[in-house]
Structure formats: C-alpha cells, structure tokens
N, C-alpha and C positions, 0 to 999 in steps of 0.2 A: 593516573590519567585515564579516563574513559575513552572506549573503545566502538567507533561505531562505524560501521561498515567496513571494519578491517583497517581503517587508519585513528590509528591515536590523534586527539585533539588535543593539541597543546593549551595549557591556563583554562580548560575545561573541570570544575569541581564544585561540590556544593559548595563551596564555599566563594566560588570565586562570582556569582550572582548573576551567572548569567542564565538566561531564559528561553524559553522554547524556539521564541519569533527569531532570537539571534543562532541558535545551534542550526533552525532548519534554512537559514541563511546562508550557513557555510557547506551546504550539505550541495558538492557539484554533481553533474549527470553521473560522473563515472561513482560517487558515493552512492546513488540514490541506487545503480544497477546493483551495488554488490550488497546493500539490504536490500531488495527484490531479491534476489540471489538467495542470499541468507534464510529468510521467512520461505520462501519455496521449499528449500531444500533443508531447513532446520539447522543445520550448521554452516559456520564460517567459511570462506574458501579454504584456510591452511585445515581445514577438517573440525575445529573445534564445536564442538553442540553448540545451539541457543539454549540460554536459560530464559523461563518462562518469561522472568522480566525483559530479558533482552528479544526478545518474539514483541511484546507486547508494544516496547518502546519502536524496535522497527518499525512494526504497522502503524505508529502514532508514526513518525517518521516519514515514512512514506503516503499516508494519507494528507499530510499537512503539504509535503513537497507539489505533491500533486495539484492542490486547491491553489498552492502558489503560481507553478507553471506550467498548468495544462488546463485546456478547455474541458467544460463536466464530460465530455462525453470521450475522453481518451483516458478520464482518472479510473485506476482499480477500485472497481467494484460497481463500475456503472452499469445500470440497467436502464433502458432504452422504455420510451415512453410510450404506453398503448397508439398506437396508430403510426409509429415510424416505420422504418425501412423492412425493419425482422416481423412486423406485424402481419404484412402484406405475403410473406414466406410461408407457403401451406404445401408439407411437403408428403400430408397424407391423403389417403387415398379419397374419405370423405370430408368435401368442403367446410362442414358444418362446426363451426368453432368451438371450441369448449374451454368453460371459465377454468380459472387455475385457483383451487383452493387454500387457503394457508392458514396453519392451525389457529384455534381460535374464532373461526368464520362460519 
C-alpha cells in the first residue's frame, strides 16, 4: 500500500487503475502540509529519508494540489510578474534598475 504524506492509502496500487486527477483528490490540507514538510526537509515526519522518486512524486503532488486549490499567486513556486507589488521595492541605494540575466541570454 503506497505511502504518501505519511498516511497509507487504502485500494491505492498499480493495479488498482487509479489516476492522478483521483489520488490528488484525496490528498486533504493536513496531507498536502506533511508533503511540503517532507520535500523541505527530505524526510518523513517518523524520520524516514525521501527516495528520489518519492521527492519527485511529492512535488508533482504538491504542485497539482496547488493548481487545484489555490489562486496562481499563493502556489509554490510563484514569481510575481514585472510591474507588481515587489517591482515597485528598491531597497538599494541607487535607483537605477538593473536587468536580471539568465543563462542562456
């Protein structure tokens, strides 16, 4: 029985045909906290590591919950769009704004 966020899913197996759209259905606030939990901190509450797949599946996990119930700009991993709130925050000494390069550019 697969194991996700610390609680066992009952009738959850490859075999049993169920599907992402239905696992991240079952996945309530206090599941969703203890994979954020988990991926933060690499292991389990009881202490147990992530294995890479189980990291991986978290973040799909938690990325999918997210899109389900949360507006874009509260989901992990949001970055705020040139001219919002944090655009306007100059908290150096010279006004003069400077692009932000990324590799590749």
């Amino acid at each position: 029985m697969p194991l996700l966020g610390g609680v066992r899913l009952k009738g959850l197996s490859e075999k049993s045909g169920m599907n992402i759209k239905e696992l991240i259905a079952m996945i309530d606030p206090d599941i969703y906290q203890n994979l954020k939990q988990a991926v933060e901190l690499g292991k389990w509450k009881n202490g147990t590591v992530l294995s890479k797949e189980q990291n991986a599946l978290c973040m799909q996990a938690i990325i999918a919950y997210d899109i389900k119930h949360k507006p874009e700009h509260q989901r992990v991993g949001y970055v705020a769009k040139p001219g919002g709130s944090c655009a306007t925050l100059d908290l150096r000494d010279d006004a003069e704004p400077r692009p932000v390069k990324l590799p590749g550019q």
